[in-house]
N, C-alpha and C positions, 0 to 999 in steps of 0.2 A: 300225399304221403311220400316220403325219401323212404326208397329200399337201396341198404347197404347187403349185398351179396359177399359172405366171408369165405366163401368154398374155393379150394386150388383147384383148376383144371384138371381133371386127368389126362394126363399126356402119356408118350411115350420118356419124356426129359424130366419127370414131377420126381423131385428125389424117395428115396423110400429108406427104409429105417436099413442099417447095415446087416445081414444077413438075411433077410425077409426077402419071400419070393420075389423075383424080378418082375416089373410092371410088362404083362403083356399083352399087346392089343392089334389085332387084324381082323381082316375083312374076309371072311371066305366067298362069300358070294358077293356080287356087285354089279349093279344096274350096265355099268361103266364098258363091264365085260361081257354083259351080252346076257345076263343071269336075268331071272322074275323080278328080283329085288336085291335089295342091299342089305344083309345080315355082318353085324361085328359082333366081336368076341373079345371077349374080356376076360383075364387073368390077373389077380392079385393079391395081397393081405388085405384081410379084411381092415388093418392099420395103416392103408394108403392114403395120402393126402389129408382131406380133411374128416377125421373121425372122432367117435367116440369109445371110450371103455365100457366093458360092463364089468362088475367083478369076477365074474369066468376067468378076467387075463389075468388077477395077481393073486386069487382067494381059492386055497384049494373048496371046489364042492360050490364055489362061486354062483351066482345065477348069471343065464344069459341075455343077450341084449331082449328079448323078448318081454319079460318081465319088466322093465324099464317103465316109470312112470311116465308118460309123455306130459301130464300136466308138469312133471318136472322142466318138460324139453322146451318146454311153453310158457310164453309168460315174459313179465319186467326182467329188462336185465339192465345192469350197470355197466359201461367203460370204462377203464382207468386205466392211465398211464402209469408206467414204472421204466423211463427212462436210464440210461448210462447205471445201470445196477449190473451186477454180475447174475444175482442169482436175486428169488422169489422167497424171501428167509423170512420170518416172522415179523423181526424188526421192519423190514421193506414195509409187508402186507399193511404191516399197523399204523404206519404213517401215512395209507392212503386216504385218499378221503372217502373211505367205504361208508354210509351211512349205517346203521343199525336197522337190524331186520331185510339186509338185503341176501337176496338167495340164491341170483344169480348172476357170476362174475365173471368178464371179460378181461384180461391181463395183456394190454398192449404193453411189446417191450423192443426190445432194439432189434429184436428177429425178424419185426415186421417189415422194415426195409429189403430183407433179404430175399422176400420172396418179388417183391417188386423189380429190383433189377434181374429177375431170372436167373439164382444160382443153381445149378445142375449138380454141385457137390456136396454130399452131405459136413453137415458142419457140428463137430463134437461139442464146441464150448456154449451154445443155446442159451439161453437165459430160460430158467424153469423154476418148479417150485421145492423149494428142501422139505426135509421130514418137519422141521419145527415149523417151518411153512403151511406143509399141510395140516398140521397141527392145530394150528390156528384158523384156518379154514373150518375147518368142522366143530373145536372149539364156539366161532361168531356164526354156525347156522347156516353156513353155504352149502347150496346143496347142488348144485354147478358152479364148474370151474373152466372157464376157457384161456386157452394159451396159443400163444402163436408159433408154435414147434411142433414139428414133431409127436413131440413126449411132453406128459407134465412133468415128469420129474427130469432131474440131470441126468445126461448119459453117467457117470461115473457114481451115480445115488439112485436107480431105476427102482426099486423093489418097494427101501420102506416108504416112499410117498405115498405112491401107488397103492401101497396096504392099507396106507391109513387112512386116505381117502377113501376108497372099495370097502373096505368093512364098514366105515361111517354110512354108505350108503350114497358118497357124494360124487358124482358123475361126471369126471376130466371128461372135456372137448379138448382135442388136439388138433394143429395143421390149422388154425383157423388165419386166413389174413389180414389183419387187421389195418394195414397200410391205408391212411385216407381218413378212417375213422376216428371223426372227435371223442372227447373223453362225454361221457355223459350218460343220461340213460333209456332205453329202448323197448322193445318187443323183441326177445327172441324166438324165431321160431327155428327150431333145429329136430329133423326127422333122420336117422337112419332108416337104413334097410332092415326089413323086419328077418332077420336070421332066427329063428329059432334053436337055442344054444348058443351061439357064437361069443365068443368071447371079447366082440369088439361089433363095429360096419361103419360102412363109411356115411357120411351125412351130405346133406343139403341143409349148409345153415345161413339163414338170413337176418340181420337187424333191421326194422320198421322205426321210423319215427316222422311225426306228424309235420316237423320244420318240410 
C-alpha cells in the first residue's frame, strides 16, 4: 500500500489565514534544560494548516465539528486536476472527469506547488471554489470537497460558497497538499480533532492506494 500524507507541518513559518491568531509554539519544559520531560505548547486557529469546516464557521446556529459524520471523513475519494484555471467555477468543475456518484473530491490546482517551494507569504489570488461552483457541488452529490488553500472559497467571495456548501451539509477540507499526487482515485482517511462545538480543527489527512 502507497500512503500519500496531505497534512502541512505545523511550523512556526506555515502561513495562516490574515487576521487569525498568530501560530504559536514553545516549549516550557525541556529534557535539554535540565526539566523531567519535554512538554510544548501549542497556539492557534482552529483554521491552521490543514483543516476542516463544520457549519459553526458560515451557518448561524451551525453545528460543530463534533457532530460530523466520520463515515463522511472516510471512504473512496477521487483526484483531479484543474490546472492553469483562475478559479473552481461550475463550468471548470463540469469538465472534469468527475464520474457520477462520486462523494468525495480532491481538487488539485496550481496552489499545490506553492506549498512545495515553501512560501511563508500569504497569497490572496489562490485558485478556490465560486458560489456556482459550489453550486454544482452539492447539485452532483459531493459531500466532501478538498482544496489545496487555505479557504475553499476566494478570498474576495468567502461567505456564499462557504454557505452553500455548509447548509448542503458538504464538508470543505482545506490547506490540503496535494503536490506529488496523481490524479486518480483513493481512500481517504481524514480525522480532525474532536472539538466539541468548534467551528472548524485541524486534521490529519491521508490518501491510501493499493499501487
Amino acid at each position: 500500500m502507497k500512503i500519500y500524507d496531505l497534512t502541512l507541518p505545523i511550523t512556526p513559518d506555515l502561513i495562516v489565514w490574515p487576521g487569525d491568531p498568530p501560530l504559536q509554539f514553545s516549549q516550557p519544559y525541556h529534557l535539554e534544560r535540565g526539566d523531567i520531560c519535554t512538554v510544548t505548547r501549542l497556539s492557534l486557529s482552529v483554521h491552521t494548516g490543514t483543516h476542516l469546516d463544520a457549519p459553526a464557521h458560515f451557518v448561524p446556529g451551525g453545528a460543530g465539528v463534533e457532530v460530523l459524520a466520520l463515515s463522511t471523513l472516510i471512504g473512496p475519494a477521487l483526484v483531479v486536476e484543474a490546472l492553469a484555471v483562475p478559479a473552481l467555477t461550475a463550468a471548470v468543475l463540469a469538465a472534469l472527469p468527475i464520474p457520477s456518484g462520486t462523494e468525495r473530491l480532491l481538487v488539485k490546482t496550481d496552489n499545490a506547488a506553492r506549498w512545495t517551494v515553501g512560501e511563508t507569504v500569504f497569497y490572496e489570488e489562490y485558485v478556490a471554489v465560486t458560489a456556482d461552483g459550489a453550486r454544482w457541488l452539492v447539485d452532483n452529490g459531493i459531500k466532501l470537497i478538498g482544496v489545496d488553500y487555505l479557504s475553499v472559497a476566494p478570498f474576495a467571495e468567502l461567505v456564499s460558497p462557504h454557505q452553500i456548501l455548509l447548509n448542503a451539509g458538504v464538508i470543505p477540507v482545506e490547506g490540503l497538499n496535494l503536490d506529488g499526487v496523481p490524479p486518480g482515485p483513493y481512500q481517504l482517511v481524514c480525522l480532525p480533532l474532536l472539538i466539541p462545538g468548534s467551528d472548524g480543527a485541524p486534521c490529519r489527512a491521508v490518501l491510501l492506494t493499493a499501487d
